[in-house]
C-alpha positions in Angstrom: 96.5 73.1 121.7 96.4 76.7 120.2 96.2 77.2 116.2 99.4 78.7 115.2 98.0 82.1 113.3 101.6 82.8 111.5 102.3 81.8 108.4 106.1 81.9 107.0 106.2 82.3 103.1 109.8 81.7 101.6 111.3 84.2 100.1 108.2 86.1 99.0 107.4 82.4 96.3 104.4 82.5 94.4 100.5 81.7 95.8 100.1 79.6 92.2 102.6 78.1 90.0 102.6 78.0 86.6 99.5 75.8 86.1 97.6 77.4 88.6 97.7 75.4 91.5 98.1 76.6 95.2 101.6 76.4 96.5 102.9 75.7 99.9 103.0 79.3 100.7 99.1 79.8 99.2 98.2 76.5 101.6 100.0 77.8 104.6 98.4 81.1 104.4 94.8 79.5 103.8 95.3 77.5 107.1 96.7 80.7 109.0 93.7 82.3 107.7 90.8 79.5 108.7 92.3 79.4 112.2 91.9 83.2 112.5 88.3 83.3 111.6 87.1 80.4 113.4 89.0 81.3 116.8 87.6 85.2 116.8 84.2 84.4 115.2 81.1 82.6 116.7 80.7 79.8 116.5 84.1 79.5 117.6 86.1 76.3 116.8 83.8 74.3 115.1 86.6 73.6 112.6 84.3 75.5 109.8 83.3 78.8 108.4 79.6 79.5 108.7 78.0 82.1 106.7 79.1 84.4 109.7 82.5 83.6 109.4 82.1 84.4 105.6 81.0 87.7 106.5 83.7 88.4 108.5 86.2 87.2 105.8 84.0 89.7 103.3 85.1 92.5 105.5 88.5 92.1 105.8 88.9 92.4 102.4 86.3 94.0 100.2 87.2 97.8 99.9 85.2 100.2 102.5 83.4 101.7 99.6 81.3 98.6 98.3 81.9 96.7 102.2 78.0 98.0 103.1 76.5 96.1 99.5 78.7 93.2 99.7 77.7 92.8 103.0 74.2 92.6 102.5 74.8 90.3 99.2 76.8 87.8 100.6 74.5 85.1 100.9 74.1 85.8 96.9 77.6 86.5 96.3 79.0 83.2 98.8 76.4 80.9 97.6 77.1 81.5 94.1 80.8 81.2 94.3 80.3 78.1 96.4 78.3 76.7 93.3 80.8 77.8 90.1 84.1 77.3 91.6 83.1 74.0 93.4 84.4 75.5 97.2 83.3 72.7 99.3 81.0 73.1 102.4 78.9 71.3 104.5 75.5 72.5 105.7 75.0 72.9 109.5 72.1 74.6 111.7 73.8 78.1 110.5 73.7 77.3 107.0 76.6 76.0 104.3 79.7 76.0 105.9 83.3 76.2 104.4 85.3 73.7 105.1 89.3 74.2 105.7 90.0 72.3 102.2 87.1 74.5 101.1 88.7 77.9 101.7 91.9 77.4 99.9 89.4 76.8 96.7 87.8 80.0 97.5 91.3 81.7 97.6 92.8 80.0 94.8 89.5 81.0 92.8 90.2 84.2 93.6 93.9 85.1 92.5 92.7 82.7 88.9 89.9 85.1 88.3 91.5 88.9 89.3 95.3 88.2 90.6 95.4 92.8 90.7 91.8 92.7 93.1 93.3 89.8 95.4 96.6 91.0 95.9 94.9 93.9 97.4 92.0 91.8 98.8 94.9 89.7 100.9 97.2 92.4 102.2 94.5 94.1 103.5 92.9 91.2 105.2 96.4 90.4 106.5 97.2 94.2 107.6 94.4 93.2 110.6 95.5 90.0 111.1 98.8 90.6 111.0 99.7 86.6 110.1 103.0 87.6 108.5 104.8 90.2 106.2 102.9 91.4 103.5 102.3 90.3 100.1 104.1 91.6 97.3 102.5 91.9 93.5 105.2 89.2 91.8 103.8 86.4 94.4 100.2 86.7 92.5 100.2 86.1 88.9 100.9 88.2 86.4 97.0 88.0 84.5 94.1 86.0 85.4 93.7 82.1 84.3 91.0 83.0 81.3 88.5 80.1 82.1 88.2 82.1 86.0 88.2 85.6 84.5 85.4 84.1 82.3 83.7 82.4 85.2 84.2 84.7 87.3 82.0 87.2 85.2 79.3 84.9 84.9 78.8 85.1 88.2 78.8 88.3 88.8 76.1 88.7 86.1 74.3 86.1 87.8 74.0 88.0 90.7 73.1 91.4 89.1 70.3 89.5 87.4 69.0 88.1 90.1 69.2 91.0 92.5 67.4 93.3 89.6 64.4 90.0 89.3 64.1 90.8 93.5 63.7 94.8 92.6 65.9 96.3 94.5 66.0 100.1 93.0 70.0 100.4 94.1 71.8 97.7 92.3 71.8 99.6 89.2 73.3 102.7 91.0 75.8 100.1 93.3 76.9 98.4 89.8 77.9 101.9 88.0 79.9 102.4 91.4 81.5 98.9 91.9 82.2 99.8 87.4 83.8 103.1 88.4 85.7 101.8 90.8 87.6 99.7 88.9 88.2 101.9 86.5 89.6 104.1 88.7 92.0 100.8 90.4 93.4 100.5 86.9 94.2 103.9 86.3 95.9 104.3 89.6 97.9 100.5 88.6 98.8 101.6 85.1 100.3 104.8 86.9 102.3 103.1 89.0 103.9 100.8 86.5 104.5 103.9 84.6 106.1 105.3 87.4 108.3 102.2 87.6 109.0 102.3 84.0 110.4 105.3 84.2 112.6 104.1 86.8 113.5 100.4 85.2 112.8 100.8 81.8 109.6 99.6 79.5 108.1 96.2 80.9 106.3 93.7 79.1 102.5 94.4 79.3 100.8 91.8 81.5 98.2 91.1 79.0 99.6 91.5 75.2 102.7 90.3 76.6 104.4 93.4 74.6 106.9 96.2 75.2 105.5 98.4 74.9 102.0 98.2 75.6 99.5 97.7 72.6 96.1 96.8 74.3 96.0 99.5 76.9 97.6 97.0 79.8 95.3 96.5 82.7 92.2 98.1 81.3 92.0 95.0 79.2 91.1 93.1 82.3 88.1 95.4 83.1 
């Protein structure tokens, strides 16, 4: 029987609720998402995600501009991940393997530690899928959970570190780019919510929780 790729979420609810666990919606996308990779992806249908599979996940939704150093990190960056946010895998002749309880961790970890980077991370993965409509921002929540922002950061420091010890001459170039481009995310985020200000009103700032802003909104998140 053939994996039904189409997920159905219910009135645009939430991928978390308020405590941060995974929803129906969150779970039903996950599965939509597994079946996806592991039907168009070698090995196909072992009922996991090998490090190939990863890879293929990786490029659906890291940005085109940092898809060539994620790439060729993603041992670093999966491995590490699999480690701090306890994603469960099982080791095969390819090499540790997600299982499908394991993916929903791995998305769930990453709407707690950057909600702004996975709504975009998801409806881009899903614009080439095409597993149902797309996402909208209120699904995600409004700021990150602070122990998975916090986490989150360690690993990425982790990585830095360890990709400097190998000396690799380009990571300190790559990490002013990947710092850049968030900067750059944020502005272009803080000018759309101005732009629906102007339309709705003054909003209450994501992260001081103010109107208006005193902590200059999403820059806080950097």
């Amino acid at each position: 029987m053939a994996y039904q790729h189409h997920f159905q979420p219910q009135s645009q609810s939430p991928l978390l609720d308020h405590q941060y666990n995974h929803t129906e919606t969150l779970h039903s996308f996950s599965n939509a998402f597994f079946s996806y990779l592991d039907m168009h992806y070698e090995p196909k249908g072992s009922q996991l995600l090998e490090p190939g599979k990863m890879k293929a996940l990786l490029s659906l939704m890291v940005p085109k501009e940092h898809l060539q150093l994620t790439l060729q990190l993603s041992a670093l960056f999966l491995n590490a991940d699999f480690l701090a946010f306890q994603i469960e895998t099982v080791f095969t002749t390819h090499g540790p393997s997600v299982t499908r309880a394991g993916l929903l961790t791995f998305l769930r970890s990453e709407i707690m530690g950057n909600p702004d980077t996975a709504f975009s991370e998801f409806n881009a993965a899903n614009q080439v899928m095409r597993l149902g409509p797309p996402f909208v921002r209120s699904q995600f929540p409004q700021v990150a959970e602070p122990r998975a922002k916090e986490l989150a950061a360690y690993v990425q420091a982790s990585i830095w570190s360890a990709v400097k010890d190998m000396g690799w001459s380009r990571v300190d170039e790559q990490e002013e780019q990947l710092k850049a481009m968030r900067v750059r995310m944020a502005l272009e985020q803080q000018g759309q919510q101005a732009a629906l200000d102007l339309i709705d009103g003054p909003s209450v700032c994501y992260s001081c929780r103010r109107r208006p802003c005193t902590c200059s909104g999403v820059l806080g998140l950097i």
